[in-house]
C-alpha positions as CSV (number, residue, x, y, z in Angstrom):
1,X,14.5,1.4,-28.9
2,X,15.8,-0.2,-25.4
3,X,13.7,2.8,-23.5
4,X,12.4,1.3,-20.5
5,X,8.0,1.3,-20.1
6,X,7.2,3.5,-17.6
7,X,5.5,1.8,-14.2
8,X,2.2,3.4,-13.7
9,X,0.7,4.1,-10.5
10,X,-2.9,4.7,-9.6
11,X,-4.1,6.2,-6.1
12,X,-7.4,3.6,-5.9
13,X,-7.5,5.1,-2.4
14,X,-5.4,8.1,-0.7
15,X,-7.3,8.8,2.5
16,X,-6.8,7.7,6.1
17,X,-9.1,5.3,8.3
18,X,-11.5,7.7,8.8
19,X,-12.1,9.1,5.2
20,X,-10.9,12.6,5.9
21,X,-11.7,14.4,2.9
22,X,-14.2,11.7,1.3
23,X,-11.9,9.4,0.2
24,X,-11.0,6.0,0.5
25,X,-8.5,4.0,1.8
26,X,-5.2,2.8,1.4
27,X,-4.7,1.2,-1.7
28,X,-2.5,1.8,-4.8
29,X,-2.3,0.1,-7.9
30,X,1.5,-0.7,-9.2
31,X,1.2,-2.1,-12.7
32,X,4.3,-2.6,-15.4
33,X,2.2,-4.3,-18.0
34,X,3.6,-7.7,-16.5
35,X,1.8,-7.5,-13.6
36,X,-0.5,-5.6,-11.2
37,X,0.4,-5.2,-7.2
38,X,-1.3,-3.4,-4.9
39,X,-0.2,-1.7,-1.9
40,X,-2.3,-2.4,0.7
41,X,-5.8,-2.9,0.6
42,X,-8.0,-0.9,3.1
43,X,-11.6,-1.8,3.6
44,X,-13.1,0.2,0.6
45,X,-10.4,-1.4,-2.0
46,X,-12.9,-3.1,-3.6
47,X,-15.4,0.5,-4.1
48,X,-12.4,1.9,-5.8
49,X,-11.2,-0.4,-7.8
50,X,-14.7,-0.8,-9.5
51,X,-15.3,2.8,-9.6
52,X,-12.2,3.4,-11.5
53,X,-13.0,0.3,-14.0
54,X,-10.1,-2.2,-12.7
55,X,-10.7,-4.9,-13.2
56,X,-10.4,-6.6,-8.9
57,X,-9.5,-10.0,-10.7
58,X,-6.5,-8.2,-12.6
59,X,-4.7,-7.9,-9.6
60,X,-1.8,-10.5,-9.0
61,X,-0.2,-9.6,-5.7
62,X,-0.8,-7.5,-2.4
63,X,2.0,-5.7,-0.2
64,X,0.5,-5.2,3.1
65,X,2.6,-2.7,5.0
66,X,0.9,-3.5,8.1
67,X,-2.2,-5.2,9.7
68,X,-5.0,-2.3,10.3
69,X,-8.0,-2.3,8.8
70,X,-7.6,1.0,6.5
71,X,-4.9,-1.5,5.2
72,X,-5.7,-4.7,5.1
73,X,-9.5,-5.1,5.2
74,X,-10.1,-5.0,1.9
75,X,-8.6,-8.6,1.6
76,X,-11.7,-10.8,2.4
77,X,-13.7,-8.5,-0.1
78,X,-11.4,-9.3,-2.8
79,X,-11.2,-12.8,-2.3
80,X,-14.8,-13.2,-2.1
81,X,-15.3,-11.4,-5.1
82,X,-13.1,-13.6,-6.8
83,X,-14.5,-16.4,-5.6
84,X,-17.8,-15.3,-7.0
85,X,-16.3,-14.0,-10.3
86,X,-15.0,-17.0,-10.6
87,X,-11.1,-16.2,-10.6
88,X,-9.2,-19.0,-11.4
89,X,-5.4,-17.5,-11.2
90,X,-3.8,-17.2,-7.4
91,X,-3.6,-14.3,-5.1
92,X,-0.5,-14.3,-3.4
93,X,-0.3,-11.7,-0.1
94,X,3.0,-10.2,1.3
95,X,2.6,-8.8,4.5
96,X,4.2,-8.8,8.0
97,X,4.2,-11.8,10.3
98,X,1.2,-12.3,11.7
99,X,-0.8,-11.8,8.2
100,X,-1.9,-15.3,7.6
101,X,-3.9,-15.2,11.3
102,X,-5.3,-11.8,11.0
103,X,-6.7,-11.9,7.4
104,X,-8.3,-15.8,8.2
105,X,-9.6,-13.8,11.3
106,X,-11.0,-11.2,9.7
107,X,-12.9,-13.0,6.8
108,X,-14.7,-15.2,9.6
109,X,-15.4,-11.9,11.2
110,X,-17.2,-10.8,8.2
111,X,-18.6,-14.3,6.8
112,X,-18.4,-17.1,8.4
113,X,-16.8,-20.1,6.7
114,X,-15.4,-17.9,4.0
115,X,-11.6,-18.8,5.1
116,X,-12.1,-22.4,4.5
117,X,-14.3,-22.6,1.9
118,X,-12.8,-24.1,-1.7
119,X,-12.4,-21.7,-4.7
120,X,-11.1,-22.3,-7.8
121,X,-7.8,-19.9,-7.0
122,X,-5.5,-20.3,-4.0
123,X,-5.0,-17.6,-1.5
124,X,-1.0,-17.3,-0.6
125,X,-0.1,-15.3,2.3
126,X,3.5,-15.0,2.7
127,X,4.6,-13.9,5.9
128,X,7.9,-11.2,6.1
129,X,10.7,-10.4,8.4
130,X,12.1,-6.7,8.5
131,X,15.0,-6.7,5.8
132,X,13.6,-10.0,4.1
133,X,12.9,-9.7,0.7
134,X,10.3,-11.3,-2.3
135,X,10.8,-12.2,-5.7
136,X,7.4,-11.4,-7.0
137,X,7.3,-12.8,-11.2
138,X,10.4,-10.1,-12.2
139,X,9.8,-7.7,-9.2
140,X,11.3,-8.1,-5.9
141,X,9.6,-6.5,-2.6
142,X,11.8,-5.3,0.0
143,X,10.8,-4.6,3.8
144,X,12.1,-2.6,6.6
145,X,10.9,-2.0,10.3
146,X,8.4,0.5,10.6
147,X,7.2,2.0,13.6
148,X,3.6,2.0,14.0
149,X,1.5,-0.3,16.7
150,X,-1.0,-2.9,14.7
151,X,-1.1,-5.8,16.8
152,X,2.3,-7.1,14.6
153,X,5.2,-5.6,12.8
154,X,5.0,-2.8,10.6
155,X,6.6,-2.0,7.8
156,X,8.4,0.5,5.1
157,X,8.4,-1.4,1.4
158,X,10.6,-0.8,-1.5
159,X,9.4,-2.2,-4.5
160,X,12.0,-2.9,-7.4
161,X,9.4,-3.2,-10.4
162,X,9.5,-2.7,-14.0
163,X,13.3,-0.9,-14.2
164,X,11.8,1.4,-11.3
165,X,11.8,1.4,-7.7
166,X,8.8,2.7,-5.5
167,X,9.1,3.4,-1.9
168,X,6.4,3.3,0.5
169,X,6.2,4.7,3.9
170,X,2.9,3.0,5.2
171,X,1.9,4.0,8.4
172,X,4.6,5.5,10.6
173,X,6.9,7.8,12.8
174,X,10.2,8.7,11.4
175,X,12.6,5.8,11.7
176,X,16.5,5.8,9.9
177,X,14.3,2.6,8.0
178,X,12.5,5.1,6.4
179,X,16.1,6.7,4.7
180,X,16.8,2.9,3.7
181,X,13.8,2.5,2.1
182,X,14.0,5.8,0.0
183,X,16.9,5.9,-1.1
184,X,17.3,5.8,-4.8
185,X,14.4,5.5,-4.7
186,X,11.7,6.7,-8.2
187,X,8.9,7.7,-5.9
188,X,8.4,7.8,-2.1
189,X,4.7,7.3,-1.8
190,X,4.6,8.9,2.1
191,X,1.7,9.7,4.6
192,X,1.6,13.0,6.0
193,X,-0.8,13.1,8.9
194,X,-0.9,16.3,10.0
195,X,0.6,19.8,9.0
196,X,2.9,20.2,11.8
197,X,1.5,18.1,14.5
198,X,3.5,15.5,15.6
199,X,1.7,12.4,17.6
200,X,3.1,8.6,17.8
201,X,3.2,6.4,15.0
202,X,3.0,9.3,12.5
203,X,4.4,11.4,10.0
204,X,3.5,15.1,10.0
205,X,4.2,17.2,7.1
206,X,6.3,19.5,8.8
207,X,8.9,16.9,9.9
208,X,9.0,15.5,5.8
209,X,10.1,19.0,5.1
210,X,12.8,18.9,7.8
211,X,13.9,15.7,6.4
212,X,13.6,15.9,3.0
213,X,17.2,15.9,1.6
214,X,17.7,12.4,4.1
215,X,15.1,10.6,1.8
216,X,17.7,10.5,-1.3
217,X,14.6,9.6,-3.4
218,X,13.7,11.4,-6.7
219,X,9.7,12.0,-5.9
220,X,7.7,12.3,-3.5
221,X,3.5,12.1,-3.2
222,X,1.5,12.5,0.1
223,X,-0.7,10.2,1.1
224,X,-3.0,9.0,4.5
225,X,-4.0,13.0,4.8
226,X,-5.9,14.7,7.2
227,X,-8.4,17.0,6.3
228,X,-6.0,19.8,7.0
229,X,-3.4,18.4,4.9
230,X,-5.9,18.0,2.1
231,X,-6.9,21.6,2.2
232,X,-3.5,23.6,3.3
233,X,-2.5,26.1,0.9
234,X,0.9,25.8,1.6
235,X,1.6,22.6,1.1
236,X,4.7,22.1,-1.4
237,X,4.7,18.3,-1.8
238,X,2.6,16.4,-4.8
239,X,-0.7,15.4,-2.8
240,X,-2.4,12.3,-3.8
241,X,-6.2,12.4,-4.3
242,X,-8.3,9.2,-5.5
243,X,-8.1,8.3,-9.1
244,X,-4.0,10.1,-9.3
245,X,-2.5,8.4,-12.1
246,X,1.4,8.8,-11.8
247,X,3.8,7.5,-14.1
248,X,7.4,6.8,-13.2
């Protein structure tokens, strides 16, 4: 009938590092019956994913905005499960430069050996430069400079995906990249930190509001609240909570 599937997007985790609100971290499930990305992958990925019945083995590709834990440390979990599950297809990883190190860092952290060990599936980590792009199996995976401090470049993505395209903020203050990435833009998934509070490397909820008509996307949905966020009356924006199933 030539109408286009709707992409559907599922909040595995909404909250920030420190699980204001009880939930868990970042990671969202972007899936147009092709294929399943997540973006990011914080440390309780692997919780959510299994609460919510996805299957962790499903997932073809991760986005990594940037290299903090509440982001990325749910990588060695997945792998490891896969390797234990017995996953046979690849996981490829797109994140900043620097990825590669930090996530073989991080898995020897956690287990010993586990980075070098043999598995039946490949673990591809594909590094990105600001305005580089991805083809990613009919999807492409645009990044832009963010600005938040992780030890390496952060970064804004715009996902083209399914006939839709899906904007996310990551982790960061406001930065003209920000406009780049939204524009057009299907949804802007967007952390709002704090109500009106504005500190480094952050978005605050107030300042979204000022900016709002500068983001030239069609949607917006908080994510990476503060408690205060979570519980403000007054808050006019779609809020993501764990489990939000959004289609677009």
């Amino acid at each position: 009938n030539g109408v286009t599937p709707p992409v559907t997007v599922t909040f595995i985790g909404s909250g920030d590092a420190f699980g204001s609100g009880g939930r868990l971290q970042a990671c969202i499930l972007v899936d147009d019956g092709r294929q399943r990305v997540l973006l990011d992958c914080g440390t309780s990925s692997l919780i959510g994913m299994k609460r919510l019945g996805i299957d962790p083995n499903s997932i073809d590709i991760v986005l990594l905005s940037h290299l903090h834990g509440d982001h990325f440390g749910g990588i060695p979990f997945l792998v490891l499960d896969g390797q234990f599950s017995r996953r046979e297809a690849d996981l490829r990883v797109v994140g900043p430069v620097g990825s590669r190190e930090r996530i073989a860092l991080a898995m020897e952290v956690l287990y010993p050996g586990s980075s070098r060990v043999e598995r039946r599936f490949k673990l591809v980590v594909d590094e990105l430069e600001p305005l580089a792009a991805a083809s990613l199996a009919g999807a492409t995976v645009r990044v832009f400079a963010a600005d938040h401090a992780s030890g390496a470049p952060a970064h804004h993505l715009r996902l083209e995906i399914g006939g839709r395209t899906i904007a996310y903020s990551g982790d960061t203050a406001w930065t003209p990249a920000l406009v780049q990435a939204a524009s057009g833009a299907d949804l802007l998934i967007c952390e709002a930190y704090f109500r009106d509070r504005r500190v480094p490397f952050h978005l605050s909820y107030g300042e979204l509001l000022e900016r709002r008509a500068e983001l030239g996307c069609r949607r917006i949905v908080l994510t990476h609240m503060t408690q205060e966020i979570i519980v403000a009356a007054d808050v006019e924006m779609e809020r993501a909570s764990d489990g939000l199933v959004v289609h677009v």
